[in-house]
C-alpha positions as CSV (number, residue, x, y, z in Angstrom):
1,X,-24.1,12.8,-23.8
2,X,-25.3,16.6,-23.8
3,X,-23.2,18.8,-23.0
4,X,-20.0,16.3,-23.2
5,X,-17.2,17.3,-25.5
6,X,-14.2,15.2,-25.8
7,X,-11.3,17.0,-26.2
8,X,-8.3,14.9,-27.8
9,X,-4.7,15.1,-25.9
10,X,-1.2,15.1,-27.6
11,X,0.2,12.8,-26.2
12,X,2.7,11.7,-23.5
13,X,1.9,11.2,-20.0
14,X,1.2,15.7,-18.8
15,X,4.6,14.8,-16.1
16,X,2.3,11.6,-14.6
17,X,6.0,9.9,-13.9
18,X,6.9,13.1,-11.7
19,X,4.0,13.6,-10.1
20,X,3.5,9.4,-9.1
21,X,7.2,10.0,-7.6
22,X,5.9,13.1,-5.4
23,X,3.2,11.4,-4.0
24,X,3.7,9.8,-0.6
25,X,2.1,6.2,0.4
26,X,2.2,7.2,3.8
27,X,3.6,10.3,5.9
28,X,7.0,10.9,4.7
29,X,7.2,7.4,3.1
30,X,6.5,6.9,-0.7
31,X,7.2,3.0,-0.6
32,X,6.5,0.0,1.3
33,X,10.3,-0.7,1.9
34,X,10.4,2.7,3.6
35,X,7.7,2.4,5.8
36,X,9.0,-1.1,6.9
37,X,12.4,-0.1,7.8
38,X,10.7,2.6,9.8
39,X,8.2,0.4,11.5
40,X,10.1,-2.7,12.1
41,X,10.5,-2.7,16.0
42,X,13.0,-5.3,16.1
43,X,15.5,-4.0,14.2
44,X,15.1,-0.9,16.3
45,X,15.0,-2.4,20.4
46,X,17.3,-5.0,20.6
47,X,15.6,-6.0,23.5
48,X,12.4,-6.4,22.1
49,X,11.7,-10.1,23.4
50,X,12.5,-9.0,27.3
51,X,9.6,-6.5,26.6
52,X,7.5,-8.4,25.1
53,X,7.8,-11.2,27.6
54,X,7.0,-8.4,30.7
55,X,3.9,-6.6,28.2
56,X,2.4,-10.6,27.8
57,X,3.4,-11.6,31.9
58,X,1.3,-8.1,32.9
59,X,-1.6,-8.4,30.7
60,X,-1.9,-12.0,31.9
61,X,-1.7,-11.0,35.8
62,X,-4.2,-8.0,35.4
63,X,-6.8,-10.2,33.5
64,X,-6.5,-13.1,36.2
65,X,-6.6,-10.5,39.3
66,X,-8.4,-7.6,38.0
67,X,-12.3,-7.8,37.2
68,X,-12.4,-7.2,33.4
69,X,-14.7,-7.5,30.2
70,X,-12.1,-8.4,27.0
71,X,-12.4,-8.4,23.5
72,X,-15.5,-6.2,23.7
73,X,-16.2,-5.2,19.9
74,X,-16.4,-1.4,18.8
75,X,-15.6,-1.8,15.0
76,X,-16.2,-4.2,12.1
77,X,-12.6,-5.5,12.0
78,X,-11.6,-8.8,14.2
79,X,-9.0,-6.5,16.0
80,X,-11.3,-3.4,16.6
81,X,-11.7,-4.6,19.7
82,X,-11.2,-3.3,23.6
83,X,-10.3,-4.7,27.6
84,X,-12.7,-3.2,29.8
85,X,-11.1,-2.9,33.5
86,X,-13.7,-1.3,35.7
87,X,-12.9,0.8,38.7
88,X,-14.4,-0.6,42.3
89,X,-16.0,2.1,43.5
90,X,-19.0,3.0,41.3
91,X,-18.9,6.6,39.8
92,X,-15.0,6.4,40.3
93,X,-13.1,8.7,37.5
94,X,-12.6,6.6,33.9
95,X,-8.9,5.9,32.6
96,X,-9.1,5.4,28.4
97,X,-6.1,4.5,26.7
98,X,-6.2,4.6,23.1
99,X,-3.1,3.1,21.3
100,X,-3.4,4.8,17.4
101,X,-1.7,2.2,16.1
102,X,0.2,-0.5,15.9
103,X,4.2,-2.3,15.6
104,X,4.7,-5.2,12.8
105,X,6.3,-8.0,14.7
């Protein structure tokens, strides 16, 4: 290659070990584990499954009585995906709720 000079190293790894530990997976976290504990919502409501049960009853009750469009697609993933609940009166003002993310149950 023109232009392209190798230049030879002397060895060792330039403080790769210390800068692999100062690199973060995610946010503060710099391991799965870490991230885990921090996201695992049932280890932090002990009441998860009462919450659950009134998030799953709700949903239910406002896709039976509500007129609604579900699982309308918006990116390439399976669960890119949105309800649409739309107001009665046409020209009505637009609620969007956008949940960034998501709890590992």
């Amino acid at each position: 290659m023109a232009g392209y000079h190798r230049k030879r190293c002397n060895g060792g790894t330039g403080g790769l070990a210390a800068k692999e530990q100062a690199i973060k997976l995610y946010r503060e976290f710099s391991t799965q584990e870490e991230i885990d504990a921090a996201y695992n919502v049932e280890l932090m409501v002990p009441s998860l499954a009462l919450h659950v049960d009134r998030f799953v009853g709700d949903s239910a009750r406002a896709r039976r009585d509500l007129t609604c469009t579900v699982d309308v697609r918006f990116g390439p993933t399976r669960d890119e995906t949105m309800d649409i609940f739309p107001a009665a009166n046409p020209g009505a003002p637009v609620v969007v709720f956008i949940h960034g993310g998501y709890w590992r149950l």
